[in-house]
C-alpha positions in Angstrom: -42.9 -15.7 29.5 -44.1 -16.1 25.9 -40.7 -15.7 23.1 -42.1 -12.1 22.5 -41.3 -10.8 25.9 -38.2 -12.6 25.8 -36.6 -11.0 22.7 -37.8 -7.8 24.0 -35.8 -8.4 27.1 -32.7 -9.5 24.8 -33.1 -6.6 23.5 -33.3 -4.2 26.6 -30.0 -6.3 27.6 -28.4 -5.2 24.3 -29.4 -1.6 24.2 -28.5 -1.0 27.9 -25.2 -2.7 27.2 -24.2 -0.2 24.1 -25.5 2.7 25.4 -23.2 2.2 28.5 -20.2 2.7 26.0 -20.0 6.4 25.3 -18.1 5.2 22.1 -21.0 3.5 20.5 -24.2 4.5 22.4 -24.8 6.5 19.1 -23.5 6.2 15.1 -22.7 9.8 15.2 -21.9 12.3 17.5 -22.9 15.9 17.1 -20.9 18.8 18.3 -21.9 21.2 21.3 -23.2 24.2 18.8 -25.5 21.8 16.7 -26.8 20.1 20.4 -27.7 23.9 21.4 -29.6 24.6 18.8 -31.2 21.4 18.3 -32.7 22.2 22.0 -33.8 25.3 20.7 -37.7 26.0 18.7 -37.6 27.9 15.1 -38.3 30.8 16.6 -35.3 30.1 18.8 -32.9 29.1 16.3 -33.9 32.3 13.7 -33.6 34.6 17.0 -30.0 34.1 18.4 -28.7 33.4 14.8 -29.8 36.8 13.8 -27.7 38.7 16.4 -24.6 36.3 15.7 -24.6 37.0 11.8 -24.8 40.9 13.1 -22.2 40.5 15.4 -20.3 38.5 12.6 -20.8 40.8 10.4 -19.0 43.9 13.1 -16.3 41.8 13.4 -15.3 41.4 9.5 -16.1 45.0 8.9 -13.7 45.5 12.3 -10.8 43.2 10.8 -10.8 45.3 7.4 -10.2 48.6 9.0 -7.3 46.7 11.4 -9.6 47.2 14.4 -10.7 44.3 16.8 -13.9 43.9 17.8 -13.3 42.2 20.9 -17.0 41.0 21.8 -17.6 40.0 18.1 -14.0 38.4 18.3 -15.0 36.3 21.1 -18.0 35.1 20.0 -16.7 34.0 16.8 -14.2 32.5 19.2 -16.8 30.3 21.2 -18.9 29.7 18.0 -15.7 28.0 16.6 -14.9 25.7 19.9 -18.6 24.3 19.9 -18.5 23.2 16.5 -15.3 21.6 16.8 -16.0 20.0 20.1 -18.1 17.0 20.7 -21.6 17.7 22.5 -21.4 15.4 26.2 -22.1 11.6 25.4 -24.2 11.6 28.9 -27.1 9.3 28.4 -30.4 10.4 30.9 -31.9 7.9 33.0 -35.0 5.7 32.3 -38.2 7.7 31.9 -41.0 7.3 34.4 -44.1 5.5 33.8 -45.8 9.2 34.3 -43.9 11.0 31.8 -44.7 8.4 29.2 -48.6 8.7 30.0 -48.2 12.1 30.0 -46.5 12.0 26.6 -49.2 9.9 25.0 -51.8 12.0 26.9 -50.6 15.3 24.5 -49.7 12.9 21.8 -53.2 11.2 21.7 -51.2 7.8 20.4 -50.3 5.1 22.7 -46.6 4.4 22.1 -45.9 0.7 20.8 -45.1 -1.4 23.5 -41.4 -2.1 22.5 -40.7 1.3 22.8 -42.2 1.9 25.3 -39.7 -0.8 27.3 -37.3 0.9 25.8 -37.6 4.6 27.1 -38.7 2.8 30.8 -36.3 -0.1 31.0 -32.8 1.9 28.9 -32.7 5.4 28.6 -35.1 8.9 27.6 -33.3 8.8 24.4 -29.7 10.0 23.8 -28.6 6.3 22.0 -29.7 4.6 19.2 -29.3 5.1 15.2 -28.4 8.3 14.0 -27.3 10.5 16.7 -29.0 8.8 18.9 -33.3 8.6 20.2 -35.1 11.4 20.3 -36.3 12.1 24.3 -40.2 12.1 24.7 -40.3 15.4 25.3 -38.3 16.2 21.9 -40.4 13.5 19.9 -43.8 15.9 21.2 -42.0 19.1 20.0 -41.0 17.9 16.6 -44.2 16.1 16.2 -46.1 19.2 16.6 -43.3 21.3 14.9 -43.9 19.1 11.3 -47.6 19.6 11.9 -48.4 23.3 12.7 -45.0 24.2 10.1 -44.3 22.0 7.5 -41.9 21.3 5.0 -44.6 19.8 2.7 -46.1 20.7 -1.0 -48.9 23.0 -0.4 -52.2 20.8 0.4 -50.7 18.0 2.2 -50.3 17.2 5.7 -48.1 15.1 7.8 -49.5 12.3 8.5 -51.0 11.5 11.8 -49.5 8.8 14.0 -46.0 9.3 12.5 -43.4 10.2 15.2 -39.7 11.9 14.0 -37.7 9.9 16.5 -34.6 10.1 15.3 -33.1 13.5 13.5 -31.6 12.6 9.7 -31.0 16.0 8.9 -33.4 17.5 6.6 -35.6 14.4 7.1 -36.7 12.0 10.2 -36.8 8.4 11.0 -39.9 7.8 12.2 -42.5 5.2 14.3 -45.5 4.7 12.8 -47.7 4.1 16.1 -50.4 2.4 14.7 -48.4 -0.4 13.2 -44.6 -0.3 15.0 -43.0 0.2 11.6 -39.9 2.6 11.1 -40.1 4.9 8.3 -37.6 7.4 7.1 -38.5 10.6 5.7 -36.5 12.8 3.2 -37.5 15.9 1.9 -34.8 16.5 0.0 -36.0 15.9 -3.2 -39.3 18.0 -2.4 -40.0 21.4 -4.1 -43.1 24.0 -3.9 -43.7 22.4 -7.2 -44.5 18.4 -5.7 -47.3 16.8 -5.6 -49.4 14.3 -3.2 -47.6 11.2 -5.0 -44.0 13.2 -4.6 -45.2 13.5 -0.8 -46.2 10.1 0.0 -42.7 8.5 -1.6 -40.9 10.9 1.0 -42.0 7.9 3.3 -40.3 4.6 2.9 -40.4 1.7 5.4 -36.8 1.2 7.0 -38.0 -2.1 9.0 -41.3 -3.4 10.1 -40.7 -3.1 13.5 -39.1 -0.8 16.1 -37.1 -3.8 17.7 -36.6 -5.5 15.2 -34.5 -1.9 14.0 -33.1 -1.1 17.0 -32.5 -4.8 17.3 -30.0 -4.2 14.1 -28.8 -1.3 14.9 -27.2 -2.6 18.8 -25.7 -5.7 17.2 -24.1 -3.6 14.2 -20.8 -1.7 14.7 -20.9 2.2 14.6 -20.6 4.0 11.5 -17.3 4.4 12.3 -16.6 1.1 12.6 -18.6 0.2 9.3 -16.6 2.6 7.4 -13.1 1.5 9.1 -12.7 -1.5 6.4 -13.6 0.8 3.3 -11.2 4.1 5.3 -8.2 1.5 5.3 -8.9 0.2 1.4 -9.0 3.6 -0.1 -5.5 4.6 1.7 -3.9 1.7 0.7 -5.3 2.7 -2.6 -4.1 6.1 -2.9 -0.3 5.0 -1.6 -0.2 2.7 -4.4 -1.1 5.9 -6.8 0.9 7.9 -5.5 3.9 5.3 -5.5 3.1 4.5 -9.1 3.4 8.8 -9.9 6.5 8.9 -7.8 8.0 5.7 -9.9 7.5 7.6 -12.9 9.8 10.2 -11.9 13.7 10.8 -12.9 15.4 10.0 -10.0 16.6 13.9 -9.8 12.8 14.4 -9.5 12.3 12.0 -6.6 15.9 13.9 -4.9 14.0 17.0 -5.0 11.3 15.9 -3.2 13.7 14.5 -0.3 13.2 10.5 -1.4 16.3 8.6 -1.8 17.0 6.6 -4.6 17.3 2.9 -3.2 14.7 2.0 -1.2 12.2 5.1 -1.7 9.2 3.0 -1.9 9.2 2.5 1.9 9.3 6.0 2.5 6.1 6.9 0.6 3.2 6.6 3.0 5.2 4.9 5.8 5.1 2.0 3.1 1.5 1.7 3.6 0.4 -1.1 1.0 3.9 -1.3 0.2 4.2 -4.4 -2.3 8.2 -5.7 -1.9 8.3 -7.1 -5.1 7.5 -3.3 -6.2 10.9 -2.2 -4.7 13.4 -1.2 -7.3 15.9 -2.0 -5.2 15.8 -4.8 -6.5 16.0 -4.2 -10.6 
């Protein structure tokens, strides 16, 4: 076994191990409604959405003459719960050596060979950066989706060979076949008014290979976990400002708001941050 298969098969070990944790098979997790319509085409987005906002729109006009409109109600009801509830973590199985030909078959590119272990060995998709791999049968209809309706200035194309993989919302990371780099793609900054040069820098490499990316990505923490260390900074910041407003305060002030007089500086924030040589208990 040459040190090219074996890092690939370190690798399969490390994505199989993270995406067995429903906690971190994914940096973010998306809620029931946006997993619905992420299933859906445009046409089935622009469809359904249509006869909510009408229904939507029953149920305010309802609410302001004191009526209920109980269909309208519950819908809003339901809309509410999926976007506040987490979409299920399940991961699918491997995919079979047919489905992948089969994708490459309508794809007309062969998949790079680390991928491909990847979608045979760990999972069709569901882990990874992002919220997660796209499945093979996802990665065809976006591919085609960006091709036959674009979000592009008028006379360019998206390029062939370049596979969305992983949703970024409004842009894509994305496998350059020919090559195994990972590109990301934002469109933000794109208007009916870009050109080919504004086009082309919507591309920019994210690594030069898909394993070495996902390779990064499984030995990272999640973006929870990345953010923890900055999450528990800021709060300790923000009791120490709000301590320094509250110190400035006549002690009728701080009565008022409930604080005693000795020994307040514990109280505010749990004494999160709490510095004792702060306490003016002591002075």
């Amino acid at each position: 076994m040459d040190s090219y298969d074996q890092r690939l098969d370190d690798l399969i070990a490390l994505l199989r191990a993270r995406a067995a944790d429903p906690k971190r098979r994914a940096d973010v997790r998306e809620s029931r409604f946006e997993g619905q319509t992420r299933a859906l085409d445009f046409g089935g987005v622009v469809n359904p959405l249509g006869s909510i906002a009408g229904l939507l729109r029953r149920t305010v006009a309802a609410n302001r003459q004191g009526r209920v409109d109980p269909e309208g109600n519950d819908l809003a009801v339901k809309i509410e719960a999926d976007m506040t509830t987490p979409a299920s973590l399940d991961v699918p199985g491997p995919a079979a050596e047919a489905d992948i030909n089969s994708a490459e078959a309508r794809l007309d590119y062969r998949l790079p060979a680390a991928l491909r272990r990847v979608y045979l060995e760990v999972a069709d998709g569901g882990f990874g950066p992002g919220a997660g791999l796209f499945g093979l049968s996802r990665i065809m209809t976006v591919y085609h989706e960006v091709q036959d309706h674009p979000v592009m200035p008028a006379g360019s194309s998206w390029p062939p060979g370049i596979l969305p993989i992983v949703d970024r919302d409004p842009g894509y990371d994305c496998i350059e076949v020919a090559t195994g780099r990972v590109l990301a793609w934002d469109p933000e900054r794109l208007t009916e008014h870009s050109g080919e040069r504004d086009w082309q820098r919507c591309f920019s490499e994210i690594s030069p290979s898909i394993d070495g990316w996902l390779r990064e990505w499984a030995v990272s923490g999640t973006l929870g976990e990345r953010l923890a260390p900055k999450l528990a900074e800021y709060r300790v910041e923000e009791a120490r400002r709000a301590r320094a407003r509250i110190r400035a305060m006549t002690p009728e002030e701080r009565a008022a708001m409930g604080l005693p007089e000795v020994g307040w500086e514990r109280v505010v924030w749990g004494g999160l941050g709490w510095d004792p040589d702060d306490d003016t208990s002591k002075h």
